[in-house]
C-alpha positions in Angstrom: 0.0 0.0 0.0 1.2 3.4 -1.1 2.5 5.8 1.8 -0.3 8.4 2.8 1.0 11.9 2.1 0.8 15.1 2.9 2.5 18.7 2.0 5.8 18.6 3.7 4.4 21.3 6.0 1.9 18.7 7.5 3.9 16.4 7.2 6.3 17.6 9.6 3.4 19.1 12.0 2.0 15.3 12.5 5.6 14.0 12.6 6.3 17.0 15.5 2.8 16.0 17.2 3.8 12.3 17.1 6.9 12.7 18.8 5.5 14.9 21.7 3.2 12.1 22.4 6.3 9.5 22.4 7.8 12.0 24.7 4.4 12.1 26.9 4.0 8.4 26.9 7.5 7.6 27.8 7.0 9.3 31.1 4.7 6.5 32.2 6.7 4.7 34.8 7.2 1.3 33.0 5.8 -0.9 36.5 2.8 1.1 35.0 2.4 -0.8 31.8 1.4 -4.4 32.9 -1.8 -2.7 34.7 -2.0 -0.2 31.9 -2.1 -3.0 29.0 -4.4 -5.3 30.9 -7.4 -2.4 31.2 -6.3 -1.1 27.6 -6.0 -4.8 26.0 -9.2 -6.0 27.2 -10.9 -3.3 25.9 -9.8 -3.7 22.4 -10.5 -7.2 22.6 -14.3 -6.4 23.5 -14.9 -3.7 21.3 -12.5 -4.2 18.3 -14.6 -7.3 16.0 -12.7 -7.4 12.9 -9.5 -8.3 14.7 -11.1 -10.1 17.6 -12.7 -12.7 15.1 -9.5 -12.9 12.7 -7.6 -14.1 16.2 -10.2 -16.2 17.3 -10.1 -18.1 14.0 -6.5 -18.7 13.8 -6.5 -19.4 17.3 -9.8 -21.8 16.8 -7.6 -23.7 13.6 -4.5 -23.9 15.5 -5.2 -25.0 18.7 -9.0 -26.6 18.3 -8.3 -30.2 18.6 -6.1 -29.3 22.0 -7.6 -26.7 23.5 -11.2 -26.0 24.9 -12.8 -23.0 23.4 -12.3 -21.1 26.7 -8.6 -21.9 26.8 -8.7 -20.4 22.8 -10.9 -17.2 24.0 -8.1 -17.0 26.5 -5.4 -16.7 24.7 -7.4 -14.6 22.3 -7.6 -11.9 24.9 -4.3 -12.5 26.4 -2.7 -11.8 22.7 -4.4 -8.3 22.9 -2.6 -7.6 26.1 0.6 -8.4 25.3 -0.3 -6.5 22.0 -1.3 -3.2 24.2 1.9 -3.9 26.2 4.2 -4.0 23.2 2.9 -0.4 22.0 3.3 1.0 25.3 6.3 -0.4 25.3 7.8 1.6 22.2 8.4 4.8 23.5 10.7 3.6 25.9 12.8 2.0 23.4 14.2 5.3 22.1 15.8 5.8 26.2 17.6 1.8 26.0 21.6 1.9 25.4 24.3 0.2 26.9 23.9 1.6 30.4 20.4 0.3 30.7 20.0 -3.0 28.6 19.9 -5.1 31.5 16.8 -3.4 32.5 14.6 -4.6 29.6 16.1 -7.9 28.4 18.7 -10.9 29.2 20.2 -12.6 26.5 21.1 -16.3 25.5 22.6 -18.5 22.8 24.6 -15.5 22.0 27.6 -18.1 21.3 25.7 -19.3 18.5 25.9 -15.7 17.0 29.2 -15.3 18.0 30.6 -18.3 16.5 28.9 -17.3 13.2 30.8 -13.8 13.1 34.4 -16.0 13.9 33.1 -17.9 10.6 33.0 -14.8 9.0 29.7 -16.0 7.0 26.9 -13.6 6.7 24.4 -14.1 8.9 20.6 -14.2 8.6 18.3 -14.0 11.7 15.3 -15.9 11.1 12.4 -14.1 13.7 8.8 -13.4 14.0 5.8 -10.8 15.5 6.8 -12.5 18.8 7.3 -11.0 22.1 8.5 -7.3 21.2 10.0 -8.2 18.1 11.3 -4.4 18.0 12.8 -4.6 21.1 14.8 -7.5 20.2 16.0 -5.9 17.6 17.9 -2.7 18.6 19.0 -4.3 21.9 21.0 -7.3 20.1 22.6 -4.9 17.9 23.7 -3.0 21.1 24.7 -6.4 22.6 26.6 -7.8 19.8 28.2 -4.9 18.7 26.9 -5.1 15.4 24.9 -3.4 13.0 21.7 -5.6 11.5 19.7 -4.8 8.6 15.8 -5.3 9.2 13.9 -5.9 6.7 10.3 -4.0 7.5 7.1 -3.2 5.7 6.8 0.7 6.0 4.0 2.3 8.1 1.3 3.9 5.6 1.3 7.3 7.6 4.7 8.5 6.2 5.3 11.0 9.8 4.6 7.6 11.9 7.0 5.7 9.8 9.8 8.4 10.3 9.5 8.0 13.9 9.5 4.4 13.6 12.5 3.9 11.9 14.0 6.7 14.0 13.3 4.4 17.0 14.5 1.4 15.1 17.8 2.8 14.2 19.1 4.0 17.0 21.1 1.7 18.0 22.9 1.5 15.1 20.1 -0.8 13.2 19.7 -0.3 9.1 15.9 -0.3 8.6 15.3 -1.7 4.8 12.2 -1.5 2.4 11.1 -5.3 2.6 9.4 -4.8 -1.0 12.5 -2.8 -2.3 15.2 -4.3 -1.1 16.1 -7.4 -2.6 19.1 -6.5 -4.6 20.2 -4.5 -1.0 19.8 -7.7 0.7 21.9 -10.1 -1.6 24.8 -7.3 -1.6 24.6 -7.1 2.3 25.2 -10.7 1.9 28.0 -10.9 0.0 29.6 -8.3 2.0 29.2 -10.9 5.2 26.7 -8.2 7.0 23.8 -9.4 9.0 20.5 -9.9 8.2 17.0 -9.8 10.2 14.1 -10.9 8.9 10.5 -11.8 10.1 9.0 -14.7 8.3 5.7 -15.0 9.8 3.6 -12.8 7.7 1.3 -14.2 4.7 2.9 -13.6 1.1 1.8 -13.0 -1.9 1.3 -16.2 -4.6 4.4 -14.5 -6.5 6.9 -13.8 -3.5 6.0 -17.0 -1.9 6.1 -20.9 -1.2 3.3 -22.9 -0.4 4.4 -24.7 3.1 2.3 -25.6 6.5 2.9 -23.5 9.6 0.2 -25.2 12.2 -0.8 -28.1 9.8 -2.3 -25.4 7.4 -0.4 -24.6 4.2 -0.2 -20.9 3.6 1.9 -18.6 1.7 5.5 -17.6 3.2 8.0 -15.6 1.3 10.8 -17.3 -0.2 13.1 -15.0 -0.1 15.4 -15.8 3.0 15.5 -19.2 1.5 17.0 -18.1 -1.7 19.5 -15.5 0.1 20.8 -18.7 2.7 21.1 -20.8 0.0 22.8 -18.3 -2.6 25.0 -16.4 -0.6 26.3 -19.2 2.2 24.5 -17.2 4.7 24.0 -18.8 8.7 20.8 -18.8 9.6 20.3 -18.0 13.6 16.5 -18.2 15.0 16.0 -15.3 17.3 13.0 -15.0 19.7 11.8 -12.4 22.8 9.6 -13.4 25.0 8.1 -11.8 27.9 8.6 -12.8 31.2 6.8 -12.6 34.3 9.1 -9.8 35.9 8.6 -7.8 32.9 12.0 -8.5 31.2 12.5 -10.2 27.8 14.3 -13.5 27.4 15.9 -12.8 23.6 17.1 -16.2 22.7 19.4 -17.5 20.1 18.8 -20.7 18.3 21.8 -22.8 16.8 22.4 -22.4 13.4 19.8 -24.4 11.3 21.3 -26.8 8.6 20.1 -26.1 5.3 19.0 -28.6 3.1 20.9 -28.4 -0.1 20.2 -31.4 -3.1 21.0 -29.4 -6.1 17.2 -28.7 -6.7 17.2 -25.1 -5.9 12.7 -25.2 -6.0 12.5 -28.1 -3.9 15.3 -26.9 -1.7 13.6 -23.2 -1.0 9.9 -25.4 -0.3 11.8 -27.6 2.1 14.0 -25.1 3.6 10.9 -22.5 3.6 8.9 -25.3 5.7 11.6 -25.9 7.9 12.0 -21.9 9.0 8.0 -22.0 10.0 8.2 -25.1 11.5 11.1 -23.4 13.9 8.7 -20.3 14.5 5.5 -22.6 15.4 8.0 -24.1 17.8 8.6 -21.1 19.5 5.2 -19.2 19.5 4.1 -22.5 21.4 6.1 -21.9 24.0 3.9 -18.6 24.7 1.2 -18.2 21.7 -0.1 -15.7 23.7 2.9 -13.3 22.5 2.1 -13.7 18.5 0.5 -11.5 16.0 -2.9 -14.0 15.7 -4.7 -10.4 14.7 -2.8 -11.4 11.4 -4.4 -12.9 8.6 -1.7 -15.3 8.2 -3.6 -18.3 6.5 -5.3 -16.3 3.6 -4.4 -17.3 0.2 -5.6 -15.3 -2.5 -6.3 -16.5 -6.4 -3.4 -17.5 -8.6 -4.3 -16.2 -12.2 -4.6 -19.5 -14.1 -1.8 -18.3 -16.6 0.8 -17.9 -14.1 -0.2 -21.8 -12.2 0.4 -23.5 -15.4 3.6 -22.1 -15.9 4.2 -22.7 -12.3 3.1 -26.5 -13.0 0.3 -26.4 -11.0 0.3 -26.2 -7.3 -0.8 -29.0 -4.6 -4.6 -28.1 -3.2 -4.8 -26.1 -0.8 
C-alpha cells in the first residue's frame, strides 16, 4: 500500500505531534504498563470485531483439537494484552543503550551468533511478531556490537513511519524497504553483514512458497530461503519473549542446517517449511505473544496463466 501523504508542511506538523506524544508516553513509569495493558488490552479485545474474530479463527484452527474454546478465548484476549503492552512499550525504546539493557532484556545462545561472526559467513536472523519483536531488535545490535539490517514493511502514515525507523535505528540498526530491497539484501550478503528478517507474515502467490505452519499450508515468502542458499549465509533463529518480571528472554537458536540437493525449488519449499516449522516451535512456548490479529492463512487466487507455468500447485 502506497505511503499516505501530505505537504511537507503537514507532514512535519503530524511528525512533530507524534513525537510529543512518544515523549508524553514515555514518562509513564514502566511498572505502570502491565496494569496499563491489561485495562487497555481488554478493551480492544471487546470492542474491536474485525481483529477479535481474525484471532479467534487462527487461534480456533491452531489450537481446536487441544484446547477448549475457553482456553482459545483465553489466549485470544491474552494476545491483545501483550499486543497493548508491546505499544506501550515503544516509547521507551528510544531511552535503551548500553547503560540500561539489563533493564529490559537478558540474553542467550549468544555463542551461536558469536561463533557465526568467527566464521566470517553472513548471517541471517530468522524471527517473528513474537514478544517485542522491535525490542529485540535494537537491543541485540547494542549487545553484539553489530549493525543488522531489518527488513520492514513501511508504516502507511509517512510521519509515523519516520519516527519508527528513527526508534528502530538508534542503535545502530539499518531499517530496509522489505518490498525494495532485494538486490540491497543479496549485496549485504556478500559483504558478510547481518540480516534480520520476520517470516511470519502471509505472502503474496508470487513472492512466496506454499508450506504448513500449524498443519495449514499458507503462503511464506521465499526469499530468505533463496538468500541462505545463494549467498552461504547462517541462519540464527531469534526470539523475545516476555517474562513474568517484565524482562524479555531474547534467545538464540543454533544455526539451522540447510538442506541443499542441487534442486534449488525443492530446496527453497523444504527449507521455507523448515523456517516456519522453527517459528511454530517457538510461538508455542507462549502463543499468547504472537501477532494472531494477522491474517496469516489467507491465500488469494493465482491467475490461471501464471499456475500453469508454475506447473500447478498442490490443493490447498
Amino acid at each position: 500500500m502506497k505511503e499516505r501523504e501530505f505537504h511537507p508542511a503537514i507532514d512535519n506538523l503530524i511528525y512533530t505531534l507524534i513525537k510529543i506524544i512518544v515523549r508524553f508516553l514515555a514518562l509513564m513509569p514502566r511498572p505502570w504498563i502491565k496494569p496499563v495493558s491489561r485495562a487497555l488490552g481488554r478493551l480492544w479485545f471487546k470492542l474491536d470485531k474485525r481483529h477479535r474474530d481474525i484471532a479467534m479463527d487462527n487461534l480456533t484452527h491452531a489450537y481446536g483439537k487441544e484446547k477448549s474454546t475457553e482456553e482459545i478465548r483465553q489466549i485470544g484476549q491474552d494476545t491483545f494484552i501483550h499486543l497493548a503492552s508491546v505499544m506501550l512499550e515503544l516509547p521507551h525504546l528510544f531511552k535503551l543503550d548500553s547503560t540500561n539493557l539489563k533493564s529490559f532484556v537478558r540474553f542467550s545462545g549468544l555463542n551461536h551468533v558469536y561463533k557465526a561472526l568467527r566464521q566470517d559467513k553472513s548471517l541471517v536472523f530468522l524471527t517473528a511478531h513474537y514478544g517485542n519483536w522491535e525490542l529485540m531488535a535494537i537491543s541485540a545490535a547494542q549487545r553484539v556490537g553489530i549493525p543488522i539490517h531489518v527488513m520492514v514493511r513501511p508504516l502507511d502514515l509517512a510521519p509515523a513511519d519516520r519516527v519508527l525507523t528513527e526508534m528502530r535505528s538508534h542503535t545502530g540498526n539499518v531499517v530496509l524497504d522489505k518490498d525494495k530491497s532485494a538486490n540491497a539484501v543479496a549485496g549485504l550478503l556478500k559483504n558478510k553483514q547481518a540480516v534480520g528478517i520476520l517470516l511470519d507474515q502471509n505472502a503474496s502467490w508470487y513472492e512466496g512458497v506454499y508450506v504448513p505452519f500449524y498443519d495449514r499450508i499458507c503462503c511464506t515468502n521465499k526469499g530468505l530461503a533463496i538468500f541462505a542458499i545463494r549467498h552461504g549465509a547462517t541462519v540464527i533463529p531469534a526470539f523475545s519473549r516476555k517474562q513474568p518480571d517484565g524482562l524479555y528472554d531474547v534467545e538464540f537458536l543454533p544455526a539451522l542446517t540447510l538442506i541443499r540437493t542441487g534442486n534449488i525449488g525443492k530446496d527453497v519449499e523444504a527449507n521455507t517449511a523448515m523456517f516456519n516449522k522453527v517459528m511454530e516451535d517457538a510461538i508455542r512456548k507462549d502463543p499468547t505473544q504472537w501477532l494472531w490479529v494477522h491474517r496469516r492463512w489467507r491465500i488469494k487466487d493465482i491467475p490461471e496463466r501464471a499456475r500453469k507455468k508454475m506447473g500447478g500447485l498442490p490443493e490447498l
